[in-house]
C-alpha positions as CSV (number, residue, x, y, z in Angstrom):
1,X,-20.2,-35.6,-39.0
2,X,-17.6,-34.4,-41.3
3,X,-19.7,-33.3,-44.2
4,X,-18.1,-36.5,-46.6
5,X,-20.0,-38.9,-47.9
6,X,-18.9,-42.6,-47.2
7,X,-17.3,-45.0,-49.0
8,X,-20.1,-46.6,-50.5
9,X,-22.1,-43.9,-51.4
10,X,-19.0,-42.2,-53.2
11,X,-18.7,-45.1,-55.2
12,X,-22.0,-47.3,-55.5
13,X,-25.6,-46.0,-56.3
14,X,-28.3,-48.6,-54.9
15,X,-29.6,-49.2,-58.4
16,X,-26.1,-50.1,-60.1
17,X,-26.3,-47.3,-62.6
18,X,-23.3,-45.7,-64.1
19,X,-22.6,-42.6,-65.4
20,X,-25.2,-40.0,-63.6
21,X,-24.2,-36.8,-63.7
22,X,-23.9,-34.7,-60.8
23,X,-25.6,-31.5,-62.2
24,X,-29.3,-31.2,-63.0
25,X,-28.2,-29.9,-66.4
26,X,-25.5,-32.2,-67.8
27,X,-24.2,-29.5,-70.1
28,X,-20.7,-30.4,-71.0
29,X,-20.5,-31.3,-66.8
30,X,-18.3,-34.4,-66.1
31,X,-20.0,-36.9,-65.0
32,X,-19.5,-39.1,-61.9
33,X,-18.9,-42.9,-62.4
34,X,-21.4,-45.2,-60.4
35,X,-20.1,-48.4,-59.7
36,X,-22.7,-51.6,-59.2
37,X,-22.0,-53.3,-56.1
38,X,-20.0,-56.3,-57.6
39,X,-17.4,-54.2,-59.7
40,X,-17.3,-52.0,-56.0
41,X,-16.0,-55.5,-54.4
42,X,-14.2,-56.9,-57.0
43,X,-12.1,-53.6,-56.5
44,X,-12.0,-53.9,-53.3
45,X,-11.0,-57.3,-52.9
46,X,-7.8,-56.7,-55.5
47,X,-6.8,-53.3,-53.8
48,X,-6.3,-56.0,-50.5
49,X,-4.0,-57.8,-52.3
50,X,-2.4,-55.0,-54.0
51,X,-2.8,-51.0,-53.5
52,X,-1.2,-50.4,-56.3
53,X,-1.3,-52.4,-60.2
54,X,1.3,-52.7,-62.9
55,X,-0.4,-51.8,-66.3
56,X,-1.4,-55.6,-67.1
57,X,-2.9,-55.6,-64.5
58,X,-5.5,-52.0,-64.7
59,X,-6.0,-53.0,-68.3
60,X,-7.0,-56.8,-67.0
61,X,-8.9,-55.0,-64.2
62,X,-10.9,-53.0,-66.8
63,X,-11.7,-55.4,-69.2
64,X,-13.0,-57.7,-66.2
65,X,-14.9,-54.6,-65.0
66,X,-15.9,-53.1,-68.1
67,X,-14.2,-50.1,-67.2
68,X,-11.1,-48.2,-68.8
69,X,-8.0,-48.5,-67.4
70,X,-8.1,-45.0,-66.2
71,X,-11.1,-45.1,-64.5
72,X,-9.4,-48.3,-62.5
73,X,-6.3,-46.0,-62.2
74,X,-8.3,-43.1,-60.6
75,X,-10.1,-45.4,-58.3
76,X,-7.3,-47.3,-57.2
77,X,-5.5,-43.4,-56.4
78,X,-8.4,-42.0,-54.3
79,X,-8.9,-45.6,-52.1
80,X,-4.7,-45.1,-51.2
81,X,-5.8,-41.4,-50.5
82,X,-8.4,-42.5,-48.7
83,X,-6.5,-44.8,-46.4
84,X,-3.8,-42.8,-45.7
85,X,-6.1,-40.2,-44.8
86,X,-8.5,-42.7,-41.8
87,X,-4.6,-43.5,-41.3
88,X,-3.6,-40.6,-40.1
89,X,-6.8,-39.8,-38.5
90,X,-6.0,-43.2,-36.3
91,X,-2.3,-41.4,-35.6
92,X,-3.6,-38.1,-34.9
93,X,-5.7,-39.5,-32.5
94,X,-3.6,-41.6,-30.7
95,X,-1.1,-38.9,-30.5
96,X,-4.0,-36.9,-28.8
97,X,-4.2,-39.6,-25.6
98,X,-1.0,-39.6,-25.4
99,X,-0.8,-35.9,-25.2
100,X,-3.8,-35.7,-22.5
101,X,-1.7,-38.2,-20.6
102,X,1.0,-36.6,-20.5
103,X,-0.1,-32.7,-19.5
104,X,-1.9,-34.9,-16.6
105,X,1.5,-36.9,-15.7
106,X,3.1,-33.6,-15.5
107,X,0.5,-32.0,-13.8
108,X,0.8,-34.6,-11.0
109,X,4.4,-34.6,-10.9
110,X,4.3,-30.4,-10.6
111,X,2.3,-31.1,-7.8
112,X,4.5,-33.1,-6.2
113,X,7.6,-31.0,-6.0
């Protein structure tokens, strides 16, 4: 395990509370936006059709969501980060095999001269 915490539990809390801060204290500490599981697929769904939004469209997004525009905004930045990221994992991977196949072609072919 990497240590990060999947998709859904960055971005959903099982009860559909918003707004729980992430220190016991909650002086003056930002606190971390829950979404409930139906503004979680509404954004998902739209970020399928489009990974990135015009203005119209955030500020439609929030109002639908009862969100502000920046919160959609930040959201819709950290899912492109995130799928670049598993992207390149995917890439870094398959560069790997390829790689291991390879140093094992050559070692056969070193073999035979």
């Amino acid at each position: 395990s990497t240590g990060k915490r999947s998709e859904r539990e960055e971005d959903t809390d099982p009860q559909g509370s918003r707004g729980i801060s992430d220190d016991e204290d909650g002086d003056n500490s930002r606190k971390k936006l829950r979404l409930s599981k139906d503004q979680s697929v509404i954004l998902e769904e739209t970020f399928k059709d489009h990974s990135t939004l015009n203005p119209k469209q955030k500020q439609a997004l929030a109002k639908q969501l009862g969100l502000r525009a920046r919160q959609v905004e930040v959201w819709f930045q950290n899912r492109r980060a995130r799928t670049k990221l598993k992207q390149t994992e995917v890439d870094c991977e398959f560069l790997r095999r390829c790689c291991e196949n390879l140093t094992e072609e050559n070692r056969r072919l070193q073999k035979e001269v």
